[in-house]
C-alpha positions in Angstrom: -18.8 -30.4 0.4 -17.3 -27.7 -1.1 -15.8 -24.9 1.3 -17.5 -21.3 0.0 -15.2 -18.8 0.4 -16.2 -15.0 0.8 -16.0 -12.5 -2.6 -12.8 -10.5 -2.0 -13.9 -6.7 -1.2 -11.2 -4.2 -1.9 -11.2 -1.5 0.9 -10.9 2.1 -0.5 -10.3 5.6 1.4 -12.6 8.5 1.2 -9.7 10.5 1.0 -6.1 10.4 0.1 -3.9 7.6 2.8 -0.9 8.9 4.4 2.4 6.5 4.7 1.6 5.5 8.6 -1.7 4.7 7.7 -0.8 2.1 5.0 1.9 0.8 7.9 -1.2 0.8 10.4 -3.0 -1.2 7.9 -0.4 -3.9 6.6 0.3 -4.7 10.5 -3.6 -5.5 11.3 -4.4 -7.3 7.8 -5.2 -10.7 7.3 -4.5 -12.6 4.4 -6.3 -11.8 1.3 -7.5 -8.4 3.0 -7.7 -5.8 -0.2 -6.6 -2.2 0.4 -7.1 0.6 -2.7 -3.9 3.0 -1.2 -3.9 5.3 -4.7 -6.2 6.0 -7.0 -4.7 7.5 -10.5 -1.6 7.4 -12.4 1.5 6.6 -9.6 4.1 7.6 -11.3 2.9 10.8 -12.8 1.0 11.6 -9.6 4.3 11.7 -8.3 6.1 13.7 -10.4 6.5 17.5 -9.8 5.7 18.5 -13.4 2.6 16.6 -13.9 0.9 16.5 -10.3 -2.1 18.2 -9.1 -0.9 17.9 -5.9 1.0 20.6 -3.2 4.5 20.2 -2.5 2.6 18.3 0.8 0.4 16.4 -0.9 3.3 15.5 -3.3 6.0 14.0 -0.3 3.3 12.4 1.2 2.1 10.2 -1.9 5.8 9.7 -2.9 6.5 8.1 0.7 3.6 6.4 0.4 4.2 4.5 -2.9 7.8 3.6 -1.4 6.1 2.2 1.5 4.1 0.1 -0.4 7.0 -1.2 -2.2 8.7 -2.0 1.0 6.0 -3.9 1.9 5.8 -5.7 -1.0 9.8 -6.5 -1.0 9.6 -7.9 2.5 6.8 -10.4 1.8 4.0 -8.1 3.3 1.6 -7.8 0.7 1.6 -8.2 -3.0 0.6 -5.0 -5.5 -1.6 -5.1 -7.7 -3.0 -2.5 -10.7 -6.7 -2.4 -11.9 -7.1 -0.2 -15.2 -10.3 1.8 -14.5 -10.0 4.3 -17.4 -6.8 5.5 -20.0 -4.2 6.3 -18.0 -6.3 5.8 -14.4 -5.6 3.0 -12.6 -6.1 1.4 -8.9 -3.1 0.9 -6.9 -4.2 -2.5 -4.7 -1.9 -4.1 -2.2 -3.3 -7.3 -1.2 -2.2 -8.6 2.2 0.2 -12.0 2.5 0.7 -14.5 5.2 2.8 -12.8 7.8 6.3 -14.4 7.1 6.8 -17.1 9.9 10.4 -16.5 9.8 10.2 -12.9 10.9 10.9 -12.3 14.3 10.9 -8.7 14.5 7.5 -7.0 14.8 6.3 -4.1 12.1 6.7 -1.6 14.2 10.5 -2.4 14.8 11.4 -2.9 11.5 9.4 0.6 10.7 12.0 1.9 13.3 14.7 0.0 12.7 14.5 1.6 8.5 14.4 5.0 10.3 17.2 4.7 12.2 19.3 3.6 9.3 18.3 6.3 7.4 
């Protein structure tokens, strides 16, 4: 018997995430759990000349995008793209097995980066 497997859903925000909330999510996620954290063109979003956004709006996506990345670099999730229209894309982490090695919880190593910095 073949073991059915449920369609991957891709959760999306009603409105624009903010860096804790993508931390928030990334700690609670199971593996394969789908999260849509930007919606547009990342690298121009985040880019003072070609933003729509406030100088808030602005530090917040930029912080979020690196968080993402962190994530990403310490095995959390894995980002993915999905082209929706020219130049409009998707920005899709997809959560990963916790690493079994880690023995430091997210919120310490959140606060541990802090402190560094």
């Amino acid at each position: 018997m073949l073991m059915q497997h449920p369609p991957f859903t891709t959760v999306r925000s009603i409105r624009p995430l903010t860096e804790i909330e993508f931390a928030a999510w990334v700690a609670q996620a199971v593996p394969g759990d789908r999260l849509e954290y930007h919606r547009g063109f990342l690298v121009l979003d985040t880019f003072a000349l070609f933003t729509k956004l406030d100088d808030r709006g602005l530090t917040e996506l930029a912080k979020l995008g690196s968080r993402a990345f962190w994530a990403a670099e310490q095995g959390l999730v894995h980002l993915v793209q999905q082209r929706i229209a020219p130049d409009q894309f998707a920005y899709i982490a997809v959560a990963r097995p916790k690493p079994k090695a880690a023995a430091a919880s997210l919120s310490e190593l959140l606060l541990a980066e802090r402190e560094a910095a």
